[in-house]
C-alpha positions, -999 to +999 in steps of 0.1 A: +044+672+751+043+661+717+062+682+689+082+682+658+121+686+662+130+723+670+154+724+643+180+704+623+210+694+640+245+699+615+247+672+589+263+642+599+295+631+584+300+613+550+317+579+564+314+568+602+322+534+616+304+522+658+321+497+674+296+480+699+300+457+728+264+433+738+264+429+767+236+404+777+231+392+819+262+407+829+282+388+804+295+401+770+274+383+744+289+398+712+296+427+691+284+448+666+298+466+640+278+497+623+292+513+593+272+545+577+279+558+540+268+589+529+271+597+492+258+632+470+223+616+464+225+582+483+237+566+515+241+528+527+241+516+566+258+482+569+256+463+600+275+432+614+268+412+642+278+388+662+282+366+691+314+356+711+328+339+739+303+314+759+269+326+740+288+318+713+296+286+721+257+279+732+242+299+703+262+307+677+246+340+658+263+358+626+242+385+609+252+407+582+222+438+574+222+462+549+198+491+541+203+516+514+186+548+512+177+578+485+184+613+491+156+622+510+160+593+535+135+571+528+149+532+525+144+517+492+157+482+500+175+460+529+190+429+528+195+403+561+219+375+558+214+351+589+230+325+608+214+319+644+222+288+656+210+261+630+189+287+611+200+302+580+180+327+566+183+354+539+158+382+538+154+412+513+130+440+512+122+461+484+103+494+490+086+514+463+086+544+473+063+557+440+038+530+446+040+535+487+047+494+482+068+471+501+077+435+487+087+411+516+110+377+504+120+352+535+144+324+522+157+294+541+193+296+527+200+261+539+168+243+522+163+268+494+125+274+499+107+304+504+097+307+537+073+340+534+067+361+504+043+391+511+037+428+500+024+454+523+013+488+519+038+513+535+040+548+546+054+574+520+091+581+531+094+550+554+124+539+572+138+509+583+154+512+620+186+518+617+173+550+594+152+558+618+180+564+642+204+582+615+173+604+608+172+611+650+208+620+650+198+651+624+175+666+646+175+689+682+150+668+699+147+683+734+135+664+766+099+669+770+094+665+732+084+636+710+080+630+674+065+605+652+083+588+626+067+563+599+092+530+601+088+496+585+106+461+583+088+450+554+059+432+570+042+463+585+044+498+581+038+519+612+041+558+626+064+550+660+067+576+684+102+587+694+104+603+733+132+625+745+132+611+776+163+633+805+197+643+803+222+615+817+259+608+814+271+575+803+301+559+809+319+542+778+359+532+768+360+565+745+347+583+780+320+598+797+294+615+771+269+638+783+237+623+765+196+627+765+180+596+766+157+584+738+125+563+740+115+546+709+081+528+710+084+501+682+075+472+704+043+461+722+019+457+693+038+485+672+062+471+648+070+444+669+043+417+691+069+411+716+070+433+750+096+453+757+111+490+760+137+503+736+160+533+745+187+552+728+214+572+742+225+604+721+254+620+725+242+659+738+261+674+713+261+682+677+271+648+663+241+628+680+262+604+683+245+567+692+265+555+728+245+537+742+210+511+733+193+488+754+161+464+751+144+458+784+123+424+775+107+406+802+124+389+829+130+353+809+150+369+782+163+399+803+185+431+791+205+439+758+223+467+759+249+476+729+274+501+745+300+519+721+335+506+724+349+529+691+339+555+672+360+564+634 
C-alpha cells in the first residue's frame, strides 16, 4: 500500500560517524567510512571508501564523496574523488535548487580532460543517495507502506520509490538490532541501467539507524553487502 510516512521520527543527532565492513563473495572486500554533519541551517555527509586485503591487491579502489545540503534537505552540490584501479576520476555536481538545474562536470584527473559536461533538469528538493537515506532515517515508515522520494546523481533526476519491506533482526559486532527492512528501487531503468535490488536495514528504533545494505546484481557480479562494524 502506498503512503506518505505516518509521522517524523525524532531528529537525528548533530555529528555521527558508520563504520562499514564490504563484504563481497564471502570475502571482506573493503570498508567504508560514513561521517554525517549537521549544522543550524546546513549539513554535510562525507563518505570514504575502500578496498583491502586480496580485492585490493586485484583492484585497487579509493573513493572519497561528499554531498552538502541546505536546511530543508535538498543537496546543493557533491563532489567524487576516484581511484579504481587505473581510473582516476574527479566528479562534481552543482544543483540549483532556484532554477530546478543540475550542472554535471566528469574529469579524468590523470589526463586532465573533461570527460562529460552536461546539465539536466531536476526535481525541486532533490537528493542525492546518501540524503535520500538520511531523509529515511527521519521518518516512521511502517511495513506495508511506501513512499516516493525525488533523487538525482546529476545525470538524471527521478521520483524512486522507497518500500518498507518486514521486521528482521540482524546480526552485527555492536549486536543484534531489531530492524525493518527497506527496498529502494533506484536501479533497473530508474536512476541506474544496471539490474539489480537495493535494500536497507533500519534500526526499529528511534535513531533509524543504517545496519545493514546490500546490492543483489546478477549472478556474474554477485552480492555487496555493507554491514556496520561501529557506530560514534
Amino acid at each position: 500500500m502506498a503512503s506518505f510516512a505516518l509521522a517524523q521520527n525524532a531528529a537525528l543527532p548533530a555529528h555521527e560517524v558508520f563504520n562499514y565492513s564490504i563484504e563481497w563473495r564471502l570475502i571482506t572486500a573493503g570498508r567504508l567510512r560514513l561521517e554525517r554533519l549537521q549544522a543550524r541551517t546546513t549539513s554535510q555527509i562525507n563518505l570514504h571508501m575502500e578496498s583491502v586485503g586480496f580485492v585490493s591487491k586485484l583492484f585497487k579502489v579509493e573513493d572519497d564523496y561528499s554531498s552538502n545540503f541546505n536546511q530543508d534537505g535538498c543537496v546543493q552540490s557533491t563532489l567524487l574523488v576516484s581511484e579504481e584501479g587505473s581510473r582516476k576520476r574527479e566528479t562534481r555536481v552543482i544543483f540549483d535548487v532556484a532554477k530546478h538545474k543540475a550542472s554535471y562536470l566528469e574529469r579524468d584527473r590523470i589526463k586532465n580532460v573533461v570527460l562529460q559536461n552536461k546539465e539536466i533538469e531536476i526535481h525541486p528538493c532533490v537528493r542525492d543517495v546518501a540524503g535520500a537515506l538520511t531523509y529515511l532515517r527521519t521518518l516512521n515508515l511502517e511495513p506495508g507502506h511506501s513512499i516516493d522520494l525525488a533523487v538525482s546523481d546529476g545525470k538524471k533526476s527521478v521520483m524512486a520509490k522507497v518500500e518498507a519491506q518486514q521486521r528482521e533482526d540482524v546480526k552485527t559486532p555492536e549486536g543484534v538490532f531489531h530492524t525493518i527492512r527497506y527496498e529502494a528501487y533506484l536501479f533497473d531503468n530508474v536512476l541506474y541501467r544496471r539490474s539489480a535490488h537495493l535494500n536497507i536495514w533500519l534500526s526499529d528504533d528511534r535513531r533509524k539507524l543504517p545496519v545493514q545494505i546490500r546490492v543483489r546484481m546478477q549472478f556474474a557480479i554477485g552480492t555487496i553487502n555493507l554491514l556496520l562494524q561501529k557506530h560514534e
